[in-house]
C-alpha positions as CSV (number, residue, x, y, z in Angstrom):
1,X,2.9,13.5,13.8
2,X,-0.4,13.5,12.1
3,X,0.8,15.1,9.1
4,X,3.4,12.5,8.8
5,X,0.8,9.3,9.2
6,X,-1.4,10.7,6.8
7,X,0.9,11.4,4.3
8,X,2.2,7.6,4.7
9,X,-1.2,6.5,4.9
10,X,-2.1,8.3,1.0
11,X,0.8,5.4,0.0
12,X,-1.6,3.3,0.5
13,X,-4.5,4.6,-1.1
14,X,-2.5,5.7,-4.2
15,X,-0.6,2.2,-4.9
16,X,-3.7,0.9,-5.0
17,X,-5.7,3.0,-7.7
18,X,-4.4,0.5,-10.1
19,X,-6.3,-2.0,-8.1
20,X,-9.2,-0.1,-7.9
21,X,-9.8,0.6,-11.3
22,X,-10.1,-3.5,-11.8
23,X,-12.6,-3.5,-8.8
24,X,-14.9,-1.2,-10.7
25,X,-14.3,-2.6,-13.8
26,X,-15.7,-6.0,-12.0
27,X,-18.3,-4.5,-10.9
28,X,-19.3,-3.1,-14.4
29,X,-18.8,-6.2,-16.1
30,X,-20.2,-8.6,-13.4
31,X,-23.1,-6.5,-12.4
32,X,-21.7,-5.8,-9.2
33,X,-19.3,-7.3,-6.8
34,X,-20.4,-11.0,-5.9
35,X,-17.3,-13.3,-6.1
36,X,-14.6,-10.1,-6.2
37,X,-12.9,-11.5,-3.8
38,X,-11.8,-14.6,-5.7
39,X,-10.9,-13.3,-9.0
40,X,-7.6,-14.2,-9.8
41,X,-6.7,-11.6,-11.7
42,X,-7.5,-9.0,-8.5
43,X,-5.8,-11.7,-6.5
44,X,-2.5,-11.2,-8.4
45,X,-2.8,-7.4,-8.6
46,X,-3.0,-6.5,-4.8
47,X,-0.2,-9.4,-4.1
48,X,2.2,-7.2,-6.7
49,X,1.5,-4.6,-4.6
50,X,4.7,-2.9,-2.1
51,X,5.1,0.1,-0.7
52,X,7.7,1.7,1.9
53,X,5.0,1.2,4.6
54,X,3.1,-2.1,3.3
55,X,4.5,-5.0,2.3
56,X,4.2,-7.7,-0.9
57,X,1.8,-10.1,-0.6
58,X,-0.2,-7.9,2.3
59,X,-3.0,-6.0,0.6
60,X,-6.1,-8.3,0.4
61,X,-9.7,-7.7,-1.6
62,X,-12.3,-9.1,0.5
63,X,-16.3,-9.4,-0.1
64,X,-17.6,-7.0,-1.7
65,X,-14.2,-5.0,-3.0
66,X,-13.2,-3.8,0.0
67,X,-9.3,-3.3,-0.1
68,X,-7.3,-3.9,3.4
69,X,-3.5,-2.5,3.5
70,X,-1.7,-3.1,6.5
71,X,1.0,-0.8,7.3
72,X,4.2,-3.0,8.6
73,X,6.7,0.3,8.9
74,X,6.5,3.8,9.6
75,X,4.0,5.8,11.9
76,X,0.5,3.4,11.4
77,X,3.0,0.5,11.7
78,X,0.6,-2.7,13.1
79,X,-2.8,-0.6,11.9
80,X,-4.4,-1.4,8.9
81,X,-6.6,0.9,6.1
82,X,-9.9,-0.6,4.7
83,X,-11.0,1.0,1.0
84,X,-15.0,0.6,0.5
85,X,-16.3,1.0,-2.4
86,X,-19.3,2.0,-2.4
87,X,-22.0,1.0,-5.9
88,X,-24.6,2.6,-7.4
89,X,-25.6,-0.3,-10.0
90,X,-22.8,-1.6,-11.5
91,X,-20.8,1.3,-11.0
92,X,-18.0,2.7,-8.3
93,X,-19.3,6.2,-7.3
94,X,-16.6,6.4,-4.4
95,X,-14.2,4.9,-2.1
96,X,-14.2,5.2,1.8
97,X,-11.5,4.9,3.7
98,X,-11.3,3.6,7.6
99,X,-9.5,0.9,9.6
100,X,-7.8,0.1,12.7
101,X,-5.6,3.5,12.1
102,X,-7.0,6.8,14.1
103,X,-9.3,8.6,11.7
104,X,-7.2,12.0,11.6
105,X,-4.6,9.7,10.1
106,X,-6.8,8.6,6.9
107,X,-6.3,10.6,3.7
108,X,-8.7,13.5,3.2
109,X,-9.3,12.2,-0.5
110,X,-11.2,9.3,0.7
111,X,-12.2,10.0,4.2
């Protein structure tokens, strides 16, 4: 059963490497992530987001970049993931994954 959350989890974390990529370019061109949260151009990207477990208009960017997908089907349905990034200047060196879902059920890429 594990398996099968974590492996609906990495939807999550996949649909939104588009949205990551902007984060970091943000933070490059911003010198970090102050005010992230209410560029439009993020804004619009994570509400284009869908997946089968997540749906439109769910994933959020919050202060400083971090990326919340709540899962509305399958077996995390009513859990959430959190994506931190974490910065080193004005750069992305990683993303961290946690959340209200059990911590076996993250994805080993960002765990």
């Amino acid at each position: 059963q594990d398996y099968t959350a974590r492996a609906q989890a990495t939807e999550g974390f996949k649909a939104t490497a588009g949205l990551q990529t902007d984060i970091g370019v943000y933070a490059s061109t911003n010198a970090g992530l102050t005010g992230v949260e209410n560029d439009t151009t993020i804004k619009a990207q994570a509400n284009a987001l869908q997946g089968k477990y997540f749906a439109a208009n769910s994933v959020k960017v919050g202060a400083s970049g971090v990326i919340t997908v709540p899962f509305n089907a399958g077996a995390n349905t009513g859990k959430n993931m959190t994506l931190t990034p974490t910065v080193n200047g004005s750069q992305i060196s990683k993303w961290t994954c946690a959340g209200t879902i059990a911590a076996q059920r993250l994805p080993s890429t960002c765990r």
